[in-house]
C-alpha positions as CSV (number, residue, x, y, z in Angstrom):
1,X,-30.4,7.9,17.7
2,X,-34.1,9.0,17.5
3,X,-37.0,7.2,19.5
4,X,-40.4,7.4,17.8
5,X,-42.6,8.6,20.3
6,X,-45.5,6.6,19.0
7,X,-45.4,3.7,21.8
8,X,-48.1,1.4,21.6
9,X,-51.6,3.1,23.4
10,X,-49.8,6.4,23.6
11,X,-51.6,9.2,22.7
12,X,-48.6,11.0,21.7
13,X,-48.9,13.6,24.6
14,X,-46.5,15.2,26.7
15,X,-46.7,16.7,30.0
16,X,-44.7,19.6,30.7
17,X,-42.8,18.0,33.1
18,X,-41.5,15.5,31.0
19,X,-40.6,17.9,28.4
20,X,-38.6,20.0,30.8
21,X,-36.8,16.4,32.0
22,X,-35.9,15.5,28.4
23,X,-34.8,19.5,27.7
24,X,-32.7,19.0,30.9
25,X,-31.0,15.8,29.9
26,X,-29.6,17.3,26.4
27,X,-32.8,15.7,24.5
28,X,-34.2,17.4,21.0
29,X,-38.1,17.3,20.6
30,X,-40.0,17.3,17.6
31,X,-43.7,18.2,17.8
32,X,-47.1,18.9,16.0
33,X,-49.1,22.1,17.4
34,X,-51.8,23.2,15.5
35,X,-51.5,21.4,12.6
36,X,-47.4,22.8,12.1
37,X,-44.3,20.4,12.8
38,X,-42.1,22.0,15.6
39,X,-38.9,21.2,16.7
40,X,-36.7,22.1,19.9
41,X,-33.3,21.2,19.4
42,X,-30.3,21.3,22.0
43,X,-27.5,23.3,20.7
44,X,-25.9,21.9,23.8
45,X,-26.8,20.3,27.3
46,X,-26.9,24.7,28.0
47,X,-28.9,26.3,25.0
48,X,-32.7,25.4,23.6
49,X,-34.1,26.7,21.0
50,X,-37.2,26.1,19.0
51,X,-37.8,25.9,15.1
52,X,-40.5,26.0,12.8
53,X,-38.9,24.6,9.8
54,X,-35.6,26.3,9.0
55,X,-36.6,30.3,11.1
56,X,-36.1,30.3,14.8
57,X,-38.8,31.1,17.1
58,X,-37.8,33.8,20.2
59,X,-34.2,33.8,21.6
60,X,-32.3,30.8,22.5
61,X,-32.5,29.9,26.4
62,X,-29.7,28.3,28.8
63,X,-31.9,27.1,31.6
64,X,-34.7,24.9,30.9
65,X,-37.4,25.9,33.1
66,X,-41.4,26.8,33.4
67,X,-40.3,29.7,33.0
68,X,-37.7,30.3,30.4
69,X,-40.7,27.9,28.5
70,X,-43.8,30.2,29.4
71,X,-42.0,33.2,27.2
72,X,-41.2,31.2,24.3
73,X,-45.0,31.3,22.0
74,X,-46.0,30.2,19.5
75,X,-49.9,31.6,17.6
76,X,-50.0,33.5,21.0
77,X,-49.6,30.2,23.0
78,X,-46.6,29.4,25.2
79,X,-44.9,26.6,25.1
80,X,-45.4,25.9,28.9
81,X,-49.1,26.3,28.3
82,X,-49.2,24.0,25.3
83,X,-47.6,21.0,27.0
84,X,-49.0,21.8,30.4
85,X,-52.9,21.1,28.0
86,X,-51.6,18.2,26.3
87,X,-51.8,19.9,23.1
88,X,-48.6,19.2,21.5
89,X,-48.2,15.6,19.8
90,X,-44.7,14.5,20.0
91,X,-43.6,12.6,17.1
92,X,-39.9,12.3,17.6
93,X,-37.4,12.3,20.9
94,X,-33.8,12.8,19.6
């Protein structure tokens, strides 16, 4: 079951934390950088990876960490440093 993330006076931001706590608990993410729709699904409760549309971006990873998040980029950003400036907009939680 999807939850909209759009909860009433939410800006749609997500700290990295809380991505890393969803990641951790089997959760898929859906998100908006830069104007593109992203998505980080859970191939299982052990293996991330991220999407753009239907062509994976970098490798899949097993451990959801800083980390593991800081080498995955995207326009030069990484993911870590996105969520860590608030400049994803979540619009799904699967």
């Amino acid at each position: 079951m999807a939850i909209q993330y759009d909860i009433e006076n939410s800006d749609q931001r997500m700290n990295l934390d809380t991505l890393i706590h969803y990641l951790k608990k089997g959760r898929e993410i859906e998100f908006y950088y830069s104007e593109t729709l992203y998505f980080l699904d859970s191939d299982s409760p052990d293996q991330h990876t991220l999407w753009e549309k239907t062509t994976q971006i970098g490798e899949a990873f097993t451990d959801v960490t800083e980390e593991n998040l800081s080498k995955l980029f995207i326009k030069g950003k990484s993911i870590a440093n996105i969520f860590k400036g608030g400049e994803a907009r979540v619009s799904t939680i699967f």
